[in-house]
C-alpha positions in Angstrom: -19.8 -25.3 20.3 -17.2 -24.6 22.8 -15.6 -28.0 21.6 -15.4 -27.1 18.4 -13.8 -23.3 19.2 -11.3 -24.8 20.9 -9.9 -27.0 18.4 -10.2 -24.5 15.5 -7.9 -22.5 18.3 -5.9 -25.7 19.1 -4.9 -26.1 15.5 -4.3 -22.5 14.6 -1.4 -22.7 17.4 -0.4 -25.4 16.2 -0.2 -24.2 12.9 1.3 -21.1 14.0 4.4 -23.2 16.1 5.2 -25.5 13.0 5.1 -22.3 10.4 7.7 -20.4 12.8 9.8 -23.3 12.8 10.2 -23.7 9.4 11.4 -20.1 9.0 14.0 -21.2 12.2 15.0 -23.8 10.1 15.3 -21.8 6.8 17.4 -19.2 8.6 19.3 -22.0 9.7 19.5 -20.5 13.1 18.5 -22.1 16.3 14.8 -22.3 17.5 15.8 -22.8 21.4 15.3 -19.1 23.4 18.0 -20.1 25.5 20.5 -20.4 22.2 22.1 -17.4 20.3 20.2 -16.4 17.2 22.4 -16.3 14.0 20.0 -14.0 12.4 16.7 -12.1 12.7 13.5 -13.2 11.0 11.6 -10.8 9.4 9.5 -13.1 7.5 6.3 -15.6 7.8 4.3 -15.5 10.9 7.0 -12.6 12.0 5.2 -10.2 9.7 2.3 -10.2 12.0 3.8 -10.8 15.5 7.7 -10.2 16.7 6.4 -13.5 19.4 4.3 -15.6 17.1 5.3 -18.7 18.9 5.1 -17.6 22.3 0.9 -16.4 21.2 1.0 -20.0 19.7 1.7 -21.1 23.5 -1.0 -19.0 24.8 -3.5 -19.9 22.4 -2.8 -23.8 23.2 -3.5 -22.7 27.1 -6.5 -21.0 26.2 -7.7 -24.0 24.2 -7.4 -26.4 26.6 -9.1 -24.0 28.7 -11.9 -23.8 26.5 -12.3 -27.1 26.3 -13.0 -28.0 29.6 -15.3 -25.1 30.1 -12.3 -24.2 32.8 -12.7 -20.4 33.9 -9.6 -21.0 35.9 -7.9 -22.2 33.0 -8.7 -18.8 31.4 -7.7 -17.2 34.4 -4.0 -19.1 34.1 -4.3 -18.0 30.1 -4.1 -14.3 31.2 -1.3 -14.8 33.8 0.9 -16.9 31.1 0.8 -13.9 28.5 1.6 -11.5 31.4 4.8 -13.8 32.5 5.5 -14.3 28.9 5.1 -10.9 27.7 7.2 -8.9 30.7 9.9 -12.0 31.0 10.7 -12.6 26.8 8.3 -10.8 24.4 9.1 -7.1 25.7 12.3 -7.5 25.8 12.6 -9.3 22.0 10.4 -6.4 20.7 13.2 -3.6 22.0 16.3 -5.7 20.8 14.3 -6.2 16.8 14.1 -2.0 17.6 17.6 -1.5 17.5 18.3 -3.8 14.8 20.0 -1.1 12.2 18.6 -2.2 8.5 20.6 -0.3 5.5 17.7 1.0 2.8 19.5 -0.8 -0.2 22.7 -3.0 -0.8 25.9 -1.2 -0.6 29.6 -0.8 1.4 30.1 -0.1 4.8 32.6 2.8 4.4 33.0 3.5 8.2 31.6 2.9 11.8 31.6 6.1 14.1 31.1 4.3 17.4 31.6 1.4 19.3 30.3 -2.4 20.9 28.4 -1.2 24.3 28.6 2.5 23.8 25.0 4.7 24.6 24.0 7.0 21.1 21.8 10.2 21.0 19.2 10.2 18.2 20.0 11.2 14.9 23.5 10.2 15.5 25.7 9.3 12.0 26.4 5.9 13.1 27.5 4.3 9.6 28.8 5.7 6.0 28.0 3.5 3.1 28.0 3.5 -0.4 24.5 2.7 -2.0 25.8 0.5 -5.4 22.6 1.5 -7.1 22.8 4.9 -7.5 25.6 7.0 -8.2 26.7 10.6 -7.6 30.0 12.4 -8.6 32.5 14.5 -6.8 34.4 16.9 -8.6 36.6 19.5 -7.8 36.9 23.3 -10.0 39.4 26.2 -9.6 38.1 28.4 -6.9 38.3 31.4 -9.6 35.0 29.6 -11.0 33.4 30.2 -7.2 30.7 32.2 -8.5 29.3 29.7 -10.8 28.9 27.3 -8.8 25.8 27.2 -6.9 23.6 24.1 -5.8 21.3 23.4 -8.7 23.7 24.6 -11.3 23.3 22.4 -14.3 26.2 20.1 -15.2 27.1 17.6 -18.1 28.9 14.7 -17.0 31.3 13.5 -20.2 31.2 9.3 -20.0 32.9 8.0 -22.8 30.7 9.4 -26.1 27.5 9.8 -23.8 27.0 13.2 -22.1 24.5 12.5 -18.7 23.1 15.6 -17.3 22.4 16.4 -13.7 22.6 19.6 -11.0 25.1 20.8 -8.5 24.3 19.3 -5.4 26.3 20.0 -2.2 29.0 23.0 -2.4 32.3 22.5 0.3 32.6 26.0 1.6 36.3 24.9 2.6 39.0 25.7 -0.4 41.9 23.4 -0.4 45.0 23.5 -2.4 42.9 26.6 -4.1 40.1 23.7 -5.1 36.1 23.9 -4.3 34.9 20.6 -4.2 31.1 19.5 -4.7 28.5 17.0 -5.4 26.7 16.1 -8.5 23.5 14.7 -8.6 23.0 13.2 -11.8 19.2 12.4 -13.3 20.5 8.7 -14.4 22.1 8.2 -11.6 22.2 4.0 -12.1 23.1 4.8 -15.6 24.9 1.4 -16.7 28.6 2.7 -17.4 29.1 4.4 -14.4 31.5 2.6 -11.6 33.1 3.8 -8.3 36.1 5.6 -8.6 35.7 6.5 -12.2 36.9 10.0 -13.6 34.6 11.6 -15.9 34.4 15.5 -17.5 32.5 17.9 -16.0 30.8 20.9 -18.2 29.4 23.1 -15.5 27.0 25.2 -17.5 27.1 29.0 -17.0 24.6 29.9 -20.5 23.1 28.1 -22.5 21.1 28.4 -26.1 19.6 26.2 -28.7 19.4 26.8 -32.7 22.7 28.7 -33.5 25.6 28.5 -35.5 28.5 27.0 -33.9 32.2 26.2 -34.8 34.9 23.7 -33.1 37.2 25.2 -31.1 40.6 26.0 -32.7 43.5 27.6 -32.8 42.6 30.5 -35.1 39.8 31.3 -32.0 41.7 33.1 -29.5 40.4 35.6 -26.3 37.8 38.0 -26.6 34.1 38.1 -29.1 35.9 39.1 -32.1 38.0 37.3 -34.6 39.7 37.0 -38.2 38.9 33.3 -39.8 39.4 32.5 -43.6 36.3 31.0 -45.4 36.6 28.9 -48.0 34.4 29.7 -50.9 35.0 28.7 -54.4 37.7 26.4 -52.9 39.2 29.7 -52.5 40.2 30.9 -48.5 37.8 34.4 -48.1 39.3 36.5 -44.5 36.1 37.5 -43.0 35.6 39.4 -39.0 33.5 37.0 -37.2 31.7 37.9 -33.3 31.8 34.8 -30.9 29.2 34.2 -28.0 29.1 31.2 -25.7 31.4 28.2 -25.6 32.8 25.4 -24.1 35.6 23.3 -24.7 34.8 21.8 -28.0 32.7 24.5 -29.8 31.9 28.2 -29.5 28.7 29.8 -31.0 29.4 32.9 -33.8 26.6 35.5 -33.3 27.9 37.5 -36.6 29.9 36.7 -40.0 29.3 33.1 -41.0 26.3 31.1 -42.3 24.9 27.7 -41.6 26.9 25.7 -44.3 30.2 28.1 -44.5 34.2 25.5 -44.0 35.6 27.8 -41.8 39.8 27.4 -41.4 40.5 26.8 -37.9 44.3 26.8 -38.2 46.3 29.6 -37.5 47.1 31.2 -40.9 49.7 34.1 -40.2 51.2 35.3 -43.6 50.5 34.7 -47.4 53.1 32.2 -48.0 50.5 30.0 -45.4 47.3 30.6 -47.4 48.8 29.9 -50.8 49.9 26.7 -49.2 46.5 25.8 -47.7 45.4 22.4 -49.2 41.4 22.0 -49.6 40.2 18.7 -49.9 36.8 18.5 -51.0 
């Protein structure tokens, strides 16, 4: 019985040494603990041990042990993963623990610190840019201060595709009469957005759905109320209309037009205008 334990321990070492080095030799760097390692291995038997060969050596000692019902080749087992454990594995296990892995692929923007120097914890060491998800910076007129406020909604303009996402983080420093902030967009891997791309920002102060709206035009000036033509029998009608919201491409009419209604956008300032007004239907 003991003869047959220590073989199926005797071959599970052995299986253990030629499975690490085929992962040395996939990583193409060197197996030798007295060579430099090109790179870390994460994978294989590494996944369950940071030593796996060095418990491969102890489990051949204790096999060999085993076999020759030796209780001083036990004893020798023991001592061996003491030696082995204070002289390489504990010192391995620290060095994989300050191995710095980035949480997805990006660009290393910038370093703050340098080779040898001692860090506190929860020290900014690197700035990178994660490639697969974006967020936008943009900048308002500090007259708009009041508007903006973290989770203010926003529409982001990309080509004829409006994204929509919240105001994240708010500068509180005003340069050049500017207040920047950060966007936080719901599609934020959306695939037309790239780095260093301008887009338009609609910050959205009010909102409201179902209600008649117009383009933006000259004939639309300051204030909630205003004089528009109307066509109606291909004739232009002047009617008083009262405005509500808008943005800059349409503004919503509370009062004075109906769903349907050609409203004249052009400024129309005399009669000699409005008899030249062409209608095309």
């Amino acid at each position: 019985m003991l003869t047959l334990v220590s073989r199926v321990v005797f071959y599970t070492a052995l299986a253990m040494v030629a499975w690490s080095a085929i992962w040395f030799w996939r990583k193409k760097t060197p197996i030798e603990p007295h060579h430099t390692p090109k790179t870390l291995i994460f994978e294989g038997p590494y996944r369950v041990s940071r030593n796996p060969i060095y418990l491969a050596l102890v489990l051949l000692t204790f096999a060999s042990a085993l076999g020759h019902g030796s209780i001083f080749g036990i004893i020798c087992t023991v001592i061996l993963w003491i030696i082995l454990d204070r002289r390489f594995a504990a010192k391995e296990e620290a060095l994989s623990k300050m191995i710095i892995r980035a949480p997805s692929a990006g660009i290393i923007l910038s370093i703050h610190g340098k080779v040898g120097e001692k860090v506190n914890t929860d020290r900014l060491l690197i700035e990178m840019s994660d490639l697969t998800n974006f967020k936008i910076r943009g900048k308002v007129d500090d007259d708009y201060a009041e508007n903006l406020k973290t989770g203010t909604k926003v529409y982001v303009g990309l080509d004829n595709e409006k994204l929509v996402g919240v105001v994240g983080t708010v500068n509180p420093v005003i340069r050049d009469r500017k207040i920047e902030f950060d966007v936080n967009l719901q599609e934020s891997s959306h695939n037309k957005l790239r780095p260093n791309r301008s887009v338009s920002l609609d910050i959205v102060r009010a909102e409201r759905d179902s209600v008649i709206r117009i383009p933006t035009g000259p004939v639309i000036g300051k204030g909630n109320e205003h004089e528009v033509y109307v066509l109606g029998n291909g004739q232009p009608v002047k009617r008083v209309i009262v405005t509500g919201i808008r943005n800059s491409e349409f503004i919503e009419v509370k009062e004075g037009l109906e769903e349907g209604d050609r409203v004249v956008l052009s400024n129309i300032s005399n009669e000699h205008e409005l008899e030249e007004l062409e209608v095309n239907e």
